[in-house]
C-alpha positions in Angstrom: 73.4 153.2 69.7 72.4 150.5 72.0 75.0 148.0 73.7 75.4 144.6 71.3 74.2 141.5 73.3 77.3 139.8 74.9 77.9 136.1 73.7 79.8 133.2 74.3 81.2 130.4 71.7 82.3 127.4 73.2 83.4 124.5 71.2 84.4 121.1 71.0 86.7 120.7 68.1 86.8 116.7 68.8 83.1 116.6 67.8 82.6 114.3 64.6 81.5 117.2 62.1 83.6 120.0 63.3 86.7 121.3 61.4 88.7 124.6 62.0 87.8 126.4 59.1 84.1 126.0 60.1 84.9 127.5 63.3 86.2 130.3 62.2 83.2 130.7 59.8 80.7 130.3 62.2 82.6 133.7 64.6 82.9 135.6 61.5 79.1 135.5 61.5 78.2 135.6 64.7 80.5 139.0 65.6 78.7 140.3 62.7 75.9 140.8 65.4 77.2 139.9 68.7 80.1 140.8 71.2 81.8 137.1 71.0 84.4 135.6 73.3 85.2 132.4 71.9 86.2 129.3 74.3 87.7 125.8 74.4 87.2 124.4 77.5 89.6 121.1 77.5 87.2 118.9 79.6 83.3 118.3 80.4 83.6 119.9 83.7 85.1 122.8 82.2 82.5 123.6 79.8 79.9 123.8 82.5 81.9 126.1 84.6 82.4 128.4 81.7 79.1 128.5 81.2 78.4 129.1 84.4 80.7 131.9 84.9 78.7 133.4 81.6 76.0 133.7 83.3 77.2 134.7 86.4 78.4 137.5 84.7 75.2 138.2 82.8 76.4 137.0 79.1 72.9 136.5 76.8 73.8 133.5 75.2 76.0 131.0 75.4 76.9 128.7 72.1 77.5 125.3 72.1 79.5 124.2 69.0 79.4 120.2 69.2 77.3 117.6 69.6 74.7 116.3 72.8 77.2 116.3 74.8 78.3 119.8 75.3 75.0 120.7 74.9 74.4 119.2 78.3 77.3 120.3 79.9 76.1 124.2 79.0 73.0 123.7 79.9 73.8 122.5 83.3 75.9 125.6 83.7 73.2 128.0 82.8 69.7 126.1 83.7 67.5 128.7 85.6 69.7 131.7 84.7 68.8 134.9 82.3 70.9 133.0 79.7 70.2 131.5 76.6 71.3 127.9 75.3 72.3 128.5 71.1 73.0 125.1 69.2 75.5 125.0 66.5 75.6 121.3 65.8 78.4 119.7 64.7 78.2 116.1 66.8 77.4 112.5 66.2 73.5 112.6 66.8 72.8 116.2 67.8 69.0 114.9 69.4 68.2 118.0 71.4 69.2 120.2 67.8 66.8 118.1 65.4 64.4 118.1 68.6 64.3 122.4 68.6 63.7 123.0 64.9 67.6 124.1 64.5 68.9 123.6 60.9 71.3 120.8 60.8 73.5 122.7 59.0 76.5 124.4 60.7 76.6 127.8 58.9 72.5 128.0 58.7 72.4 126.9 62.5 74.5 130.3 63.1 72.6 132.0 60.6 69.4 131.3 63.0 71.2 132.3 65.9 72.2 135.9 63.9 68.9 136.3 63.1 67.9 136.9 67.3 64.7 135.0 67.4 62.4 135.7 70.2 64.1 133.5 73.3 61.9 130.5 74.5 61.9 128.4 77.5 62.1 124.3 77.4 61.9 121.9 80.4 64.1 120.2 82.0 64.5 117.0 84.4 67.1 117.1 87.2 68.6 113.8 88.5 70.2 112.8 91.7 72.4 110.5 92.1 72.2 108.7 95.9 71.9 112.2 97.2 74.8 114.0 95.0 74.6 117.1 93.4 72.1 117.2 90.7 72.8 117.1 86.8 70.4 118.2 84.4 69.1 116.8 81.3 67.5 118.2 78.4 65.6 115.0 76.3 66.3 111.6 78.0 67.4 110.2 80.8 67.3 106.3 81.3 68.7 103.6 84.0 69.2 99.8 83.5 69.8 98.6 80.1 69.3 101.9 78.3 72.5 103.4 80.5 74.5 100.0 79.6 74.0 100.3 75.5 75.4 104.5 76.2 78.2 102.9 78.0 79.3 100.1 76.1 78.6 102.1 72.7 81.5 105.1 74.7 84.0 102.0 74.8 84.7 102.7 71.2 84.5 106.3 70.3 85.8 106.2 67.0 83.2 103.6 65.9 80.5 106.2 66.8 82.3 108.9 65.0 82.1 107.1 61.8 78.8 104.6 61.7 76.7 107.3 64.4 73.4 105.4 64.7 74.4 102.2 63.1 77.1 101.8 66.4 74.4 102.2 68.8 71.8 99.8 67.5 74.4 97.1 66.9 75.9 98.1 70.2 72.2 97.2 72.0 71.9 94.6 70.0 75.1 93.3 71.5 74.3 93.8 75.0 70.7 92.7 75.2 72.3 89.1 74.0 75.3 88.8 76.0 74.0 90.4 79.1 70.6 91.2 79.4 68.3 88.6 77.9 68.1 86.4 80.9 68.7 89.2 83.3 65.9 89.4 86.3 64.6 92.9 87.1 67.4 94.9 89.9 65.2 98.0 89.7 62.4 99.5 91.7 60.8 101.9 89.5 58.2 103.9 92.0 56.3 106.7 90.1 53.3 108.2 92.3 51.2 105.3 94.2 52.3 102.7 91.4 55.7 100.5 92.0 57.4 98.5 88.9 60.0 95.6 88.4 62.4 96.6 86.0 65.8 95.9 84.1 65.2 99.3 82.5 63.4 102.4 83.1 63.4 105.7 80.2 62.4 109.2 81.0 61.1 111.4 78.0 61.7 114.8 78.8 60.9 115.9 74.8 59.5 114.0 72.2 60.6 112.6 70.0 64.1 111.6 70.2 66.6 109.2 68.9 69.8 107.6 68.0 69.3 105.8 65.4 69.3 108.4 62.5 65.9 108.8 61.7 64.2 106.1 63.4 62.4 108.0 66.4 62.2 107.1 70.1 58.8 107.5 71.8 57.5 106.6 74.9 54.0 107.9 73.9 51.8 109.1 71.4 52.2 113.1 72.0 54.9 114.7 73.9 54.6 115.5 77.1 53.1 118.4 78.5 53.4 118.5 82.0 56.4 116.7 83.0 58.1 113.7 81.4 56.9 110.2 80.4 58.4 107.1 82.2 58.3 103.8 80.7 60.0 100.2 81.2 59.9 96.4 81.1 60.8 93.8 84.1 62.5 91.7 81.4 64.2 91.3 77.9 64.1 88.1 76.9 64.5 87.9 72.8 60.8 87.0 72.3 59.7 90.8 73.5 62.0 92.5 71.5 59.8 93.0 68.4 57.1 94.4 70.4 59.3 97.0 72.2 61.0 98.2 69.0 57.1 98.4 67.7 56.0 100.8 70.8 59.5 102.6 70.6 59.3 103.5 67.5 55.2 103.7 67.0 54.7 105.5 70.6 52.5 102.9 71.2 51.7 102.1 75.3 54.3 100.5 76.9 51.2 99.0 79.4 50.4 96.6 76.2 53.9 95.0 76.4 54.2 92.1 79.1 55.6 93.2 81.9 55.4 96.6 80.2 54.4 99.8 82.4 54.1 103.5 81.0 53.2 106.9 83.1 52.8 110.3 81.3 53.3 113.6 82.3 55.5 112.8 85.6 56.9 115.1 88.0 59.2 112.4 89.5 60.5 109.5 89.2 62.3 107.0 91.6 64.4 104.4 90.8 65.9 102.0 93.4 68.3 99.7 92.3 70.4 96.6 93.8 73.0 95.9 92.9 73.6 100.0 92.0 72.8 100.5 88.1 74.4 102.8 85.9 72.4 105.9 84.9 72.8 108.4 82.0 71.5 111.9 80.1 71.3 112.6 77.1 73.8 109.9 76.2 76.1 110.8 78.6 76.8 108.0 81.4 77.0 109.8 84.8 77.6 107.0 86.8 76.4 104.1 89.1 73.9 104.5 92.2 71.8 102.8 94.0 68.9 105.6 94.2 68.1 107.8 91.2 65.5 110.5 91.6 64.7 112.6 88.9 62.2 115.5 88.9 60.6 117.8 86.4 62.2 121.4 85.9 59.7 123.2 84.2 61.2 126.1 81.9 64.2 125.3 83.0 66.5 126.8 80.4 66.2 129.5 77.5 67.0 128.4 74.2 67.5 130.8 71.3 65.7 128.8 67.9 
């Protein structure tokens, strides 16, 4: 009788859909097939290092059980390993979930996982942070205005529990009028021989993603296929708001926007900024910095779908 693949649950029972009973649902199943530890890391830096002790020690796949979130902090705990990313989504937006094909529902998102699908790979870009250690996302990364929405909308936690995509539009909405509709361009946005102005700058990892329920978030057309997309504007005064929510959510060309620019299927991406601007992934604010590089990972996690 062969060995039963090894994995591990780790869950975040603040996430806004997650409940105990679920939980304990969810591990019933799951050891139905699978040798399961089950783990609840207190912080974000714990969840990567347990992940990345499952690896180390050669578990299959690691489960995350919450929302973007903790999907990111696994995945930057197993990214170029032998293990396998499983989604149980139970968060607020759950992007990289809708983004895979994995069944919204809890209970059917473990049935998926039970069922052992063939794994597959998915890109990833890695950012750096004036020269820090690197941090990985799986969709989106953005600097400028994008980061500043993700942080302001983080201020109030239990708004986003409650309205999800309704807190972040009214949250941009909020910042592009009180802070960014007269602001002049602070970033350098250098991607191969061309150089933009910019007050923001969005990488597209996977295509497409969003926020705001079911209204997408595209920087193009198609998804990328070698690389990411990069896309910004050198300002965002209220007159070029229409037209930006029309690309966004169109994938029209970001080029047709004034003082639009657009570049597809990236390897890298530099972004100088002065005075330092805050940077995030996935919706996760990582901090401020005065250089962000960010480079294309190709396959650089398994996923189990």
């Amino acid at each position: 009788m062969p060995a039963r693949r090894r994995l591990v649950l780790i869950a975040n029972p603040a996430a806004s859909q997650f409940t105990g009973g679920m939980h304990r649902e969810v591990l019933a199943r799951l050891r139905a097939e699978f040798e399961v530890d089950a783990q609840w890391p207190e912080t974000a830096e714990a969840v990567t290092r347990v992940a990345a002790d499952s690896a180390q020690a050669g578990i299959d796949v690691v489960v995350a059980m919450g929302g973007d979130g903790v999907v990111n902090r696994v995945v930057n705990g197993i990214a170029l390993t032998q293990t396998a990313l499983g989604i149980i989504p139970v968060g607020t937006t759950n992007v990289l979930a809708a983004i895979l094909g994995v069944d919204p529902d809890p209970i059917k998102a473990t049935a998926q996982i039970v069922a052992q699908p063939p794994v597959q790979s998915i890109d990833l870009a890695r950012i750096s942070l004036d020269g820090a250690p690197p941090i990985y996302a799986t969709f989106a990364a953005g600097a400028g205005f994008d980061a500043e929405v993700v942080h302001h909308a983080e201020r109030t936690p239990h708004k986003k529990l409650f309205m999800g995509g309704v807190h972040y539009a009214k949250t941009a909405a909020t910042v592009l009028w009180s802070e960014f509709r007269h602001r002049l361009p602070t970033l350098r946005v250098t991607v191969g021989d061309d150089s933009y102005d910019a007050v923001v700058a969005l990488v597209e990892i996977h295509w497409p993603y969003t926020y705001f329920g079911r209204v997408p978030l595209s920087l193009a057309k198609e998804a990328p296929t070698n690389g990411f997309h990069v896309a910004g504007v050198d300002r965002l005064p209220m007159r070029r708001i229409p037209a930006i929510g029309i690309a966004a959510a169109r994938g029209a060309s970001w080029s047709d926007i004034k003082g639009g620019f657009q570049a597809l299927n990236q390897q890298e991406v530099r972004i100088e900024a002065d005075p330092p601007a805050l940077v995030q992934a996935d919706g996760d604010v990582l901090g401020s910095a005065n250089l962000i590089e960010i480079r294309s990972v190709p396959n650089g996690v398994l996923v189990v779908v």
